[in-house]
C-alpha positions in Angstrom: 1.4 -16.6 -32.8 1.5 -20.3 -33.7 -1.0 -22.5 -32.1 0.1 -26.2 -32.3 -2.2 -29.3 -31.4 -0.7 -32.4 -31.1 -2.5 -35.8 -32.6 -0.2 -38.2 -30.6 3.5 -38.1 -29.7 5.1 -37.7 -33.4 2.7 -35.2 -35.2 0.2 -32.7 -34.9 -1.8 -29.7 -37.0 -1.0 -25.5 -36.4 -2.8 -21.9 -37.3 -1.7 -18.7 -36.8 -4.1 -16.9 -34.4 -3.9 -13.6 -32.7 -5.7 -13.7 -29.2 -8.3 -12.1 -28.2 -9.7 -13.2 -24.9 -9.4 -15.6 -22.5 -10.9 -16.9 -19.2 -9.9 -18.8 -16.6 -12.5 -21.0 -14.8 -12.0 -23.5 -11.8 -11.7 -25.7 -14.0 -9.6 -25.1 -17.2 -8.0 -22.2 -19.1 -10.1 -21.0 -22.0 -9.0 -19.0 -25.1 -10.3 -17.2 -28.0 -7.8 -16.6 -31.0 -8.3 -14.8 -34.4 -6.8 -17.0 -36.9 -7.0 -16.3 -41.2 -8.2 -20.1 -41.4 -10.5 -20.9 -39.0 -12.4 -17.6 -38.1 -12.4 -17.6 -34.5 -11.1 -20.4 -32.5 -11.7 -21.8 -28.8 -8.9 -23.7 -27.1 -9.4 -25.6 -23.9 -6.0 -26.1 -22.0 -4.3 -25.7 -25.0 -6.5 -28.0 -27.5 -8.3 -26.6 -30.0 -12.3 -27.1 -29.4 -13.9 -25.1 -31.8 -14.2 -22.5 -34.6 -16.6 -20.7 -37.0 -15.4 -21.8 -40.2 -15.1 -25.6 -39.7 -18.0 -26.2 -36.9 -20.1 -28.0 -39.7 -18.0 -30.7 -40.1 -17.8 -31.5 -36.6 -21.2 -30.8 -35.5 -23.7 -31.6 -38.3 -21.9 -35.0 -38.3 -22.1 -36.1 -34.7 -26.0 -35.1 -34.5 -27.5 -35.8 -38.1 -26.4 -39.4 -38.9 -28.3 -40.6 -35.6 -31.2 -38.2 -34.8 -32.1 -39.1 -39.0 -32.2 -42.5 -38.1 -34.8 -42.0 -35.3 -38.2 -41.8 -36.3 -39.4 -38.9 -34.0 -36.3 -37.8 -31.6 -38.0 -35.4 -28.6 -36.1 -35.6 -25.6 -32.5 -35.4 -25.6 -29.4 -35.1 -24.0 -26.0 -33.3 -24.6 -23.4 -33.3 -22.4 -19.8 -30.7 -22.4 -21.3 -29.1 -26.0 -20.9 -25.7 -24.2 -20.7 -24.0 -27.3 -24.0 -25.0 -28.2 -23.2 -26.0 -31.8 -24.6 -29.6 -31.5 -27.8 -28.3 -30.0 -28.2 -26.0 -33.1 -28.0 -28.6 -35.2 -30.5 -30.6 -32.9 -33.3 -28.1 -33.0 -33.3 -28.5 -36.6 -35.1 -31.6 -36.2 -39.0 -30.7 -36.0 -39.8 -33.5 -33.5 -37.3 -32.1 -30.5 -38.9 -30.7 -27.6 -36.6 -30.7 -24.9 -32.8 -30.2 -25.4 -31.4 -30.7 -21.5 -27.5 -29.3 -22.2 -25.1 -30.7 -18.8 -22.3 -28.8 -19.0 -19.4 -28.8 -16.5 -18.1 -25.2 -16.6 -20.5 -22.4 -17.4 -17.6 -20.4 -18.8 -17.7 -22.3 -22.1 -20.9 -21.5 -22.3 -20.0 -17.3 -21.5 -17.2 -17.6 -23.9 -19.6 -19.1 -26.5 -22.5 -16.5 -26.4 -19.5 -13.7 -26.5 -17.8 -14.9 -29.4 -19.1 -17.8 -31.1 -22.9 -17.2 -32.6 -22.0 -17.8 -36.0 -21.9 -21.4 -34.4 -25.2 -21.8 -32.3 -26.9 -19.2 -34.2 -28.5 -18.1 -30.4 -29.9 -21.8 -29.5 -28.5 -21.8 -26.8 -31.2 -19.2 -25.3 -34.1 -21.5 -27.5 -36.6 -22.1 -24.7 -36.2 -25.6 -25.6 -33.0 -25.7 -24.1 -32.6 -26.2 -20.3 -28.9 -25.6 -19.1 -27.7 -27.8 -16.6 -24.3 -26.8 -14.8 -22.2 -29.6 -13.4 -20.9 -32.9 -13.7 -22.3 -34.9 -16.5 -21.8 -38.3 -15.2 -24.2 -37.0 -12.1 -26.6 -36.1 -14.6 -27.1 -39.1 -15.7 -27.4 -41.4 -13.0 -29.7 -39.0 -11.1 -32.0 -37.8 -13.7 -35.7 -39.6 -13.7 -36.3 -38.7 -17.5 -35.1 -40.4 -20.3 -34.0 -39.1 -23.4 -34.2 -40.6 -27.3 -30.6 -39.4 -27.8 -27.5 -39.2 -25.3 -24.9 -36.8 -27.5 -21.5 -37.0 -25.6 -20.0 -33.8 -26.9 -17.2 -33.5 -24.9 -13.2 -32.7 -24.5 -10.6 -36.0 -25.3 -10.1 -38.8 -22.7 -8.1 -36.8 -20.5 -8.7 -34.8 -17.4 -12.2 -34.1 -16.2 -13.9 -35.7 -19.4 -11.9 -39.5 -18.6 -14.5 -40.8 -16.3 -17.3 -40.3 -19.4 -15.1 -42.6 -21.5 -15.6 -46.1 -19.8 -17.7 -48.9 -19.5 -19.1 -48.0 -16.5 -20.4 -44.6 -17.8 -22.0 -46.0 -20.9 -23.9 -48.2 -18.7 -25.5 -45.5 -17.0 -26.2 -44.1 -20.3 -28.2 -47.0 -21.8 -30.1 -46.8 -18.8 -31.1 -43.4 -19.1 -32.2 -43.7 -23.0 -35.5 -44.8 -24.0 -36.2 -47.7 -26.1 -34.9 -47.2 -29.0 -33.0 -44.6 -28.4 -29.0 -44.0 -29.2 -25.9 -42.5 -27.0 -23.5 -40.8 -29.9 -20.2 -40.0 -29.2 -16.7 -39.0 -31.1 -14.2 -41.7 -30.9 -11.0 -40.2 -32.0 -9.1 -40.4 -35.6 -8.3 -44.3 -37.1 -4.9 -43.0 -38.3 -3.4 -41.3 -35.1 -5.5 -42.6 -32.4 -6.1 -46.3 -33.6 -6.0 -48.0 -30.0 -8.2 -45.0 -28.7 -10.9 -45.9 -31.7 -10.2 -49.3 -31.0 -11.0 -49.2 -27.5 -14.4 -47.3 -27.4 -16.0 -49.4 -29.8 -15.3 -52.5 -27.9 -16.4 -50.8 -24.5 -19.7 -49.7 -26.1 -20.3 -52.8 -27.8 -19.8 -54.5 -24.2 -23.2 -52.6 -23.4 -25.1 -52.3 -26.6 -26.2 -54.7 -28.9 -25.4 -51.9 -32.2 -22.3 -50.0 -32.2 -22.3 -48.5 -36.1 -18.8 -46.1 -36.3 -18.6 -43.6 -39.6 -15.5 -41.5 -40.3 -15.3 -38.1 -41.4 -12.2 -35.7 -42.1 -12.4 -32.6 -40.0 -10.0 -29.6 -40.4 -9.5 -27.8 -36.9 -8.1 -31.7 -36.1 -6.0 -32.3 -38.8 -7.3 -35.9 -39.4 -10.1 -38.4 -40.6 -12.1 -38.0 -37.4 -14.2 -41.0 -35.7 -18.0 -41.2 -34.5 -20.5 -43.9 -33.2 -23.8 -44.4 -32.1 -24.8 -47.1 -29.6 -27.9 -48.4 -28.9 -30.1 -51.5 -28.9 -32.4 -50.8 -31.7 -31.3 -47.8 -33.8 -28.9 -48.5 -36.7 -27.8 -45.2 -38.9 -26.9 -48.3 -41.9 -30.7 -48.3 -42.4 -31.8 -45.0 -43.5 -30.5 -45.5 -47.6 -29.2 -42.8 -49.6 -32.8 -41.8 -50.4 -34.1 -41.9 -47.7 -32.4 -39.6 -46.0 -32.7 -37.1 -48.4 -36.1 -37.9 -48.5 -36.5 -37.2 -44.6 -34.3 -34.1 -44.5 -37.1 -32.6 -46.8 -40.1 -33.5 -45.0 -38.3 -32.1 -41.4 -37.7 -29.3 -43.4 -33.4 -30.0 -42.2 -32.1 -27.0 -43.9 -29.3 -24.7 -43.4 -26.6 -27.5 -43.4 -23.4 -27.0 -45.0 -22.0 -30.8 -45.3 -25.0 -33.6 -44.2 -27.3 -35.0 -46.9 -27.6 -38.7 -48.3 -25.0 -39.3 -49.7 -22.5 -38.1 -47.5 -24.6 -40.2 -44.8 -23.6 -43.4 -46.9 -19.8 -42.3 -47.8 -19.5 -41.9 -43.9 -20.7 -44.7 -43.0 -18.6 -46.9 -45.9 -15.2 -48.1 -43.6 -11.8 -48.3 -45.8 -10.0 -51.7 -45.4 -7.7 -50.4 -43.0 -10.3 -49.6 -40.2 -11.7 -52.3 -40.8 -8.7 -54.6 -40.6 -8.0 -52.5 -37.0 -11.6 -53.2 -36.0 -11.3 -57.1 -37.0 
């Protein structure tokens, strides 16, 4: 069967998938397909969240560009990420001692232990992980730790996931990150979503001083896909080419299958037409 996801209101990216299971929680209707393409796919009310063949794109690039920059990330937090590739990815780092995952409905989590460990490669049973079911945004404000990274690893703007897109909610994240420490995020693509990307950089630079976006193009989506980190100290544009590679070696960062230096730089370099939307 054809699975279509729409980018806006005049186009969109398909695969052919067969299914092969499917769930459906209190909160959303979750599938597993077989597809030539992608390996195994997730969809979430009919979007596509995840699959085996093109996870790296996705995940190594929302965790690696920020947690680099840090100098010793320990304590962190990841919210939605149910299928427990960013807190693979996250464990590679040496320094991490306490990955606290809030997730809203366990059945991603089910759905990912049954069908997806090419993609977190068992972490999500690392007894560094704590799993925390429930609303995210609660999370947050009621938690007395605070964490070095905030990872927002969530569904689009839409539905239950809308309320973790505002102002208000990145608030409550600065205030929950310790000093120096960075909420990361996926903005949407430049191309298709250009008021969306437009939007969440100027509500997180409304509440932190550094708001650095990089860009990468990731297949499942069909599009040049947006990220950022936030924060009031840490700045991926400082960690150099070098560098990078230089600190992937001594945290022993292996097993990745897109992140190194220079990819960290191409990502980060904007083409003029994002940054004549971002002007």
């Amino acid at each position: 069967m054809r699975l279509d996801e729409t980018l806006n209101t005049g186009s969109g990216v398909y695969f052919e998938g067969a299914p092969i299971d499917a769930l459906q929680t209190p909160f959303q209707h979750i599938e597993v397909f077989d597809t030539p393409e992608l390996g195994k796919l997730m969809r979430i009310d009919g979007a596509n969240m995840v699959s085996e063949r093109d996870e790296f794109f996705y995940h190594e690039n929302l965790v690696h560009p920020a947690a680099i920059a840090h100098p010793l990330p320990r304590d962190v937090l990841v919210i939605g990420g149910g299928d427990g590739g960013s807190i693979e990815e996250l464990l590679k780092h040496p320094s991490v001692q306490r990955v606290v995952l809030a997730e809203l409905d366990g059945g991603v989590i089910e759905m990912a232990r049954k069908h997806f460990q090419s993609v977190h490669r068992g972490a999500l049973d690392d007894p560094r992980v704590e799993i925390r079911l429930g609303d995210g945004m609660a999370r947050v404000r009621e938690s007395e730790n605070r964490f070095d990274l905030i990872l927002l690893d969530l569904t689009d703007p839409v539905g239950p996931a809308e309320a973790l897109y505002t102002p208000l909610f990145y608030a409550d994240c600065q205030r929950a990150l310790n000093d120096g420490g960075a909420l990361v995020l996926h903005i949407g693509s430049p191309f298709s979503h250009p008021g969306r990307v437009r939007q969440s950089l100027t509500h997180l630079a409304g509440v932190f001083s550094i708001v650095v976006p990089w860009f990468v193009h990731i297949p499942m989506y069909g599009a040049t896909w947006g990220f950022a980190s936030a924060s009031n100290r840490l700045d991926p544009r400082s960690r150099s080419t070098a560098q990078v590679d230089a600190l992937l070696a001594e945290r022993h960062i292996g097993q990745r299958r897109y992140y190194n230096g220079s990819t960290h730089a191409a990502m980060l370099a904007l083409p003029e037409y994002v940054m004549d939307m971002l002007r």
